[in-house]
N, C-alpha and C positions, 0 to 999 in steps of 0.2 A: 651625469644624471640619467638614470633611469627612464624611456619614454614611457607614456601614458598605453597600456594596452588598449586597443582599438576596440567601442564596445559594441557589444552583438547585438544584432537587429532581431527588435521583438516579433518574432511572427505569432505569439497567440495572446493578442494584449485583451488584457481582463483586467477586471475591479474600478479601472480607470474610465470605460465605456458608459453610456449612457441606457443602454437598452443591453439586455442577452441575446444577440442575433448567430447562432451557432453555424460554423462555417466547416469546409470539410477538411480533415487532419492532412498538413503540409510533411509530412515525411512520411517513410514506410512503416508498416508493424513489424514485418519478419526482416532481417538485415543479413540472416546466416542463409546456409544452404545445406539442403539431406547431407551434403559430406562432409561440414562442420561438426555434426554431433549425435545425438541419440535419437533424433523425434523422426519419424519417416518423412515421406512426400507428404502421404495425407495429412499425419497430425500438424505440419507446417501448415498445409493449406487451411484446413476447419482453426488455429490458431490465426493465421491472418485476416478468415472470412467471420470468426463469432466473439475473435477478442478472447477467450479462454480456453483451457485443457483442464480435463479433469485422470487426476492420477490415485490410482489406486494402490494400498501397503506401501506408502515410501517408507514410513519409518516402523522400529521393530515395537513388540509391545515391551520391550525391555528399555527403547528409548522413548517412546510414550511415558513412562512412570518417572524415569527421571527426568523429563522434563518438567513434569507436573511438579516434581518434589523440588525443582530449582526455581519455579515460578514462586510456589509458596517459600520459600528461602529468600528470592530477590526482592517479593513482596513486602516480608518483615523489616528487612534489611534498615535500618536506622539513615544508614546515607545517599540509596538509592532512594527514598523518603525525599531527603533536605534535597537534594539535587532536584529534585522536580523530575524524576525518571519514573515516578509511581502516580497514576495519576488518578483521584479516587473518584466512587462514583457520585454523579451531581446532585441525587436526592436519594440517597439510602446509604447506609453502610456498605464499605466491601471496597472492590478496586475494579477501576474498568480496565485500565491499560499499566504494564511494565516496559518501561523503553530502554533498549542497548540492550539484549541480555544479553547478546553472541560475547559482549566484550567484560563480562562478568560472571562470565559463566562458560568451562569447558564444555561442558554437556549441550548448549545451543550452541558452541564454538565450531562444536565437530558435526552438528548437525547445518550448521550455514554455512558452513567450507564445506558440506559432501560433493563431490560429484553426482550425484543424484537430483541434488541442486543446482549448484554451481553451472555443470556442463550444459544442462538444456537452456539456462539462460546465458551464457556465450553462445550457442549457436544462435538463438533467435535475436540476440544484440548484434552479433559479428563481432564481437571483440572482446578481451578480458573485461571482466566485471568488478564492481564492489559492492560491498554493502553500504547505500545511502539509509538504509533505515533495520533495523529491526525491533520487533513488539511481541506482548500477548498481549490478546484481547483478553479479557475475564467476561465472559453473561454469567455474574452469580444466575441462580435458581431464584428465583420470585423478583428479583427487582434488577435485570440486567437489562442495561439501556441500550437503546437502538440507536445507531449510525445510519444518517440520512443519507438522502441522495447526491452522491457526489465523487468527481474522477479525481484521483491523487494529482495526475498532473494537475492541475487546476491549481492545485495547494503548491507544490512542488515546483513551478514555475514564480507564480507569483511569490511566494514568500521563501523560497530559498534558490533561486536562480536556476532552476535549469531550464538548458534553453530550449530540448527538445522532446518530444514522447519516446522516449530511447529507453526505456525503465519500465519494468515487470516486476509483479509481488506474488510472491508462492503464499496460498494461506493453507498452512497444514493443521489437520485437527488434531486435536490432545484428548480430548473425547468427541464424542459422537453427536455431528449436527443433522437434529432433529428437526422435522415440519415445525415440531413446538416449541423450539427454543433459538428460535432467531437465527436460523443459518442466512448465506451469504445470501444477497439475489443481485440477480446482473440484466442489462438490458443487453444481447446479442448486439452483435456490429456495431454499438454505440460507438467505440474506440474509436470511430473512421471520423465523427464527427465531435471536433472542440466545441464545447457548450461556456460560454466567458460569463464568469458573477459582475453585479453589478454592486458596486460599494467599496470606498479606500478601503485600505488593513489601517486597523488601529495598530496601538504602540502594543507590542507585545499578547498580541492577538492569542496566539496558539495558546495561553493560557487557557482563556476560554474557549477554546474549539477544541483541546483535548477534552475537556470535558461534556460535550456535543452543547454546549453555549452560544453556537454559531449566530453572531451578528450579519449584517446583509450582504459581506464579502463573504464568499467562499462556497454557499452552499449552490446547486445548481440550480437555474432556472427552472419552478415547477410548470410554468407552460410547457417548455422544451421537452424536459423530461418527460410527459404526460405524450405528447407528440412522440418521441421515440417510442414510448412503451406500446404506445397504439399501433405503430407501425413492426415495430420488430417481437413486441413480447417481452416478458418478466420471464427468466429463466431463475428456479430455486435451488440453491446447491446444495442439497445436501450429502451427508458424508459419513462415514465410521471413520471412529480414531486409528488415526495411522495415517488415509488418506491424503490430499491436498487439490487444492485448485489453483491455478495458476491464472495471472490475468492482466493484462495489457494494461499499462498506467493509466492511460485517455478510458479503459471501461467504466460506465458508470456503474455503482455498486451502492446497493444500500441493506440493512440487516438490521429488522424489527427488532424489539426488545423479548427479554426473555422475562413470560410470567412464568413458565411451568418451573415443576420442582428439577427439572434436571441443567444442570450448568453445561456451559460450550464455554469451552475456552480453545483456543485457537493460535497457534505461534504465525507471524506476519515478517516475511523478510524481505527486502526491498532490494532487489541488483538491480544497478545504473553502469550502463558503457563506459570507458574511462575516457571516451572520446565525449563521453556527452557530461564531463565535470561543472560543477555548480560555476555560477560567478555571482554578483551583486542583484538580488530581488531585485523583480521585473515591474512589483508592486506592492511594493513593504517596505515599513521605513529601515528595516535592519534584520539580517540573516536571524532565521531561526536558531537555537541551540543546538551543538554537535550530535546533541542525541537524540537530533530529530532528524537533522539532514550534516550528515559527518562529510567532513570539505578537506579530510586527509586522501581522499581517493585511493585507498591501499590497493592493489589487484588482489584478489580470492588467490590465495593459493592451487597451483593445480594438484590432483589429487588422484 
């Protein structure tokens, strides 16, 4: 028989807690070093010290269009539909999120295996990477709904087991985020500090939090949140298509809704350390779905 693996000690216990009392991040940001990879001294340092990097022209305008033309492709798509990988918007027509496209699509395939990707998040993990998550965002034009205040880890601990802030998301734009269409906004240095929700996860939650439905698990304390912003500031990202921002899992992040006529859509890829692999929700009754939090841990090809 098989022994029991030994299970890991919660250090950032949330949903379970009675109050949001935010305490300061028990691991490091940056894990790599300038001779790991691509980023210099400095961008490691303004990366450990603001939680984000902002990168310009990663992708060409040749792979801007067909990404956009595999979004509306994976959009129609009849089974990515039934699967629940399309997740539509809560009050209007249209679509806010497409999930897994790397795995449906060569065109995100070769864009989330690049090196351009890939390499800066091994250096700042220290280790091969994978993809825990990939998305588009969609903000149609006049009714693109906003994503609240809130750190991935937070979700990403709680409801699919990982145990550590060891995981970074590139958001690269497909078109151009505008002042007026809900680009990203970030609170600086938040990353240092875990902010914990207070409220069990219901059965199968993530239904309703893809669609920004969020019940009293998950989303971050507005005290807290309000106190960091006071102290550090609301940074707004915006960006031309092609660009991307890159951004520490513990950052908090949030992105108004889009009334104006122009849409943001956005590709979201998620690398986790292979040292930092899922195990059994910290606070949920049961693992999310592969195509929200994938538990084959593949390594990214090098490239």
């Amino acid at each position: 028989m098989t022994a029991a693996a030994e299970p890991v000690e919660d250090l950032y216990p949330t949903r379970a807690v009675r109050e949001s009392v935010p305490f300061a991040r028990r691991h490091p940001v940056v894990w790599g070093t300038e001779a790991d990879g691509p980023l210099d001294a400095g961008e490691l340092a303004a990366f450990d010290r603001d939680g984000f990097l902002s990168f310009e022209a990663l992708l060409s305008a040749e792979e801007i269009l067909g990404c956009l033309e595999e979004t509306e492709r994976l959009g129609r798509d009849p089974e990515m539909r039934a699967s629940g990988r399309v997740a539509p918007e809560p009050d209007a027509d249209g679509i806010r999120s497409v999930f897994e496209v790397h795995a449906f699509s060569e065109v995100f395939a070769r864009v989330v295996g690049s090196a351009r990707l890939a390499d800066v998040a091994r250096q700042l993990l220290g280790s091969e990477v994978y993809v825990h998550q990939s998305r588009v965002n969609l903000k149609s034009a006049f009714d693109g709904s906003k994503f609240g205040w809130h750190a991935d880890f937070e979700t990403w601990h709680s409801e699919d087991g990982m145990p550590a802030p060891r995981a970074l998301s590139f958001s690269v734009a497909l078109t151009d985020n505008q002042p007026v269409n809900g680009p990203l906004m970030v609170i600086p240095g938040s990353h240092r500090t875990f902010v914990p929700s207070v409220g069990e996860t219901p059965a199968d939650y993530h239904k309703l939090s893809l669609l920004g439905k969020a019940l009293p698990a998950g989303p971050a304390d507005r005290t807290v949140v309000t106190e960091l912003a006071l102290n550090n500031g609301i940074q707004q990202l915006t960006a031309s298509a092609g660009s991307a921002v890159l951004f520490d899992c513990n950052c908090l992040h949030a992105s108004a809704g889009n009334v104006s006529p122009f849409r943001r859509t956005n590709l979201f890829v998620v690398y986790n350390s292979v040292d930092n692999t899922l195990g059994p929700p910290f606070a949920a009754p049961a693992p999310r779905p592969g195509f929200l939090a994938d538990r084959r841990f593949t390594p990214v090809p090098r490239r």
